[in-house]
C-alpha positions in Angstrom: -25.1 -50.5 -76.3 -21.3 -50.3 -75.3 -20.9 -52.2 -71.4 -19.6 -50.1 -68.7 -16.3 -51.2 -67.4 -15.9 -52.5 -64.3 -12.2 -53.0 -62.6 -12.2 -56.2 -59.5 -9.3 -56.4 -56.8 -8.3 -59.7 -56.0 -6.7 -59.6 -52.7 -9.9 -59.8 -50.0 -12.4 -58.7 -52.4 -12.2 -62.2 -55.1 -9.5 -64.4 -53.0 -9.8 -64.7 -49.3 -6.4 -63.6 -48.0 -6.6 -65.5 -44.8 -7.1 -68.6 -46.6 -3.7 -68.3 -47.6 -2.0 -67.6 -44.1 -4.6 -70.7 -43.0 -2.7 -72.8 -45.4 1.2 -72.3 -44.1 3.0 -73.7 -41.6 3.1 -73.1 -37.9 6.8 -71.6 -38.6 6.0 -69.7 -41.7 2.8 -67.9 -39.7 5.4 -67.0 -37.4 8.1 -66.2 -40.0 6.4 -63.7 -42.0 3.9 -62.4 -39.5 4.7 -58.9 -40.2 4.3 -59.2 -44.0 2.4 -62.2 -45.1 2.9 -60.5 -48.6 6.5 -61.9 -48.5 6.2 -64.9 -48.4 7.3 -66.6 -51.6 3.9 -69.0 -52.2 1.1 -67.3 -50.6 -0.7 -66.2 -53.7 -0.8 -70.0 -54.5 -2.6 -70.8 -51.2 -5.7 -68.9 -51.2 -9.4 -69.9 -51.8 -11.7 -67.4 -53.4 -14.3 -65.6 -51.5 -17.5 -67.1 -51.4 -20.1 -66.2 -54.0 -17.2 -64.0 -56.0 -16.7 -66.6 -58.8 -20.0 -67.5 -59.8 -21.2 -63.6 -59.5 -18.4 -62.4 -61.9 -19.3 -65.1 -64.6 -22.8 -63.8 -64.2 -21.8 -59.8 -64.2 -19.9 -60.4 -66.9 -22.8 -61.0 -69.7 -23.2 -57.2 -68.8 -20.6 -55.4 -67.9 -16.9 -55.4 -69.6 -14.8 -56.8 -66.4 -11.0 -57.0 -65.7 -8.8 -57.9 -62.7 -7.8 -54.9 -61.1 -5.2 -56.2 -58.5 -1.6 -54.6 -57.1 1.1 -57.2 -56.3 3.7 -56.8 -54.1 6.8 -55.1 -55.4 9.4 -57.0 -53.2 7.3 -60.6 -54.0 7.6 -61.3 -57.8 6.3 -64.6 -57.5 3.4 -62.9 -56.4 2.6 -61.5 -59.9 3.5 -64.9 -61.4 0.8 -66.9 -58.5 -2.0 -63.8 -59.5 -2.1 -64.6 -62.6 -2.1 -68.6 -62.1 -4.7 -68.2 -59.5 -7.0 -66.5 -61.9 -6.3 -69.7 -64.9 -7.1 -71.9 -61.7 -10.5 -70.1 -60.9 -11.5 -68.8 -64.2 -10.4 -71.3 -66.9 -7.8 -71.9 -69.5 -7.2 -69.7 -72.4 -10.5 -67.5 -74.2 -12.9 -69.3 -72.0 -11.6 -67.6 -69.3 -13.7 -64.3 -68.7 -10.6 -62.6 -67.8 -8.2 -63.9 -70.8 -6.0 -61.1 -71.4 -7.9 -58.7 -69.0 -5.7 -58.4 -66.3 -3.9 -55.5 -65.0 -1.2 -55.2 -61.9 -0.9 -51.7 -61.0 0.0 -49.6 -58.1 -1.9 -46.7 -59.2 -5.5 -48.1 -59.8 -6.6 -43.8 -60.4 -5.1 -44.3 -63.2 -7.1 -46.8 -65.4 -10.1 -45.1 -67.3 -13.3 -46.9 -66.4 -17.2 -46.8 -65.0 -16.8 -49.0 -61.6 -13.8 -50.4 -59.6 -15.2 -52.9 -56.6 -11.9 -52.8 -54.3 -11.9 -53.9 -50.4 -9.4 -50.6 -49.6 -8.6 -47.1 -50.6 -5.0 -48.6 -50.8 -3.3 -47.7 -54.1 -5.3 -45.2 -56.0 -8.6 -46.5 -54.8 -9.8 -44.3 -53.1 -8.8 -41.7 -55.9 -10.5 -43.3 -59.1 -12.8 -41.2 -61.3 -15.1 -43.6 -62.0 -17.6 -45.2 -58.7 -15.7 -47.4 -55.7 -17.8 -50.2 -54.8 -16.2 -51.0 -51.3 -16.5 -54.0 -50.8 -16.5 -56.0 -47.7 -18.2 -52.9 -45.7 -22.0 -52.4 -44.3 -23.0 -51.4 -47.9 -21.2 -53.8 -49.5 -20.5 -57.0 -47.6 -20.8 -59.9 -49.7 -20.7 -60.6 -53.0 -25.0 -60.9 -53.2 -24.8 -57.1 -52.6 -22.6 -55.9 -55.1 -24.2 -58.1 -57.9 -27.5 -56.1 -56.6 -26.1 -52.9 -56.8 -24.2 -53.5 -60.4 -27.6 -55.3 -61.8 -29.7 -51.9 -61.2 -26.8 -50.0 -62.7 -27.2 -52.0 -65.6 -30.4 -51.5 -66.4 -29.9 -47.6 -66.7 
């Protein structure tokens, strides 16, 4: 039986964002305050959400996952840290559950798949064909939820 593919975000949905602006300086909080998505190592900073790593290495014995994250344009150490921060969480090389499964897009409507669990209806979200988990709402707050959610799916 082929797996039904499931697409993750990264920013707020597996990494805690805030962790990252917890981590600069007093003069960097105030620096890029407007756009924390600026600053050249905030990507390296951040902590994952709780419950988000040791759910995904459990959803993935049944569903097909990949990283489904957007990074910002005017940041390209930002694509660079993504990537790192995924090696850091998940692993070196094949043993890494998302080895080679990662895709930076700004147009998330426009990868084929079953599920996407995203935080936002920010770039193409909102728009994919497949079913939005939204994470980090009533329905979906935590991590516990959505592996409730994607286990009953499963099973179909």
């Amino acid at each position: 039986m082929k797996k039904k593919i499931v697409y993750v975000d990264m920013d707020n949905t597996i990494v805690d964002f805030k962790s990252g602006i917890e981590k600069l300086s007093k003069e960097d909080q105030e620096k890029f305050k407007d756009n924390f998505d600026k600053h050249p190592e905030i990507f390296a900073l951040m902590e994952p959400i709780d419950g988000a790593i040791k759910t995904l290495k459990e959803l993935n014995k049944y569903f097909d996952l990949y990283i489904l994250s957007t990074a910002p344009w005017d940041n390209p150490n930002a694509w660079k840290q993504k990537r790192d921060w995924i090696e850091k969480f998940f692993g070196k090389g094949e043993k890494n559950i998302f080895y080679k499964k990662v895709i930076l897009s700004h147009h998330k409507d426009l990868n084929n798949g079953d599920i996407l669990i995203d935080d936002r209806p920010n770039n193409g979200a909102e728009n994919f064909k497949g079913s939005w988990i939204h994470f980090a709402t009533d329905d979906f707050p935590d991590w516990d939820s959505v592996f409730q959610k994607l286990i009953s799916e499963a099973s179909l």
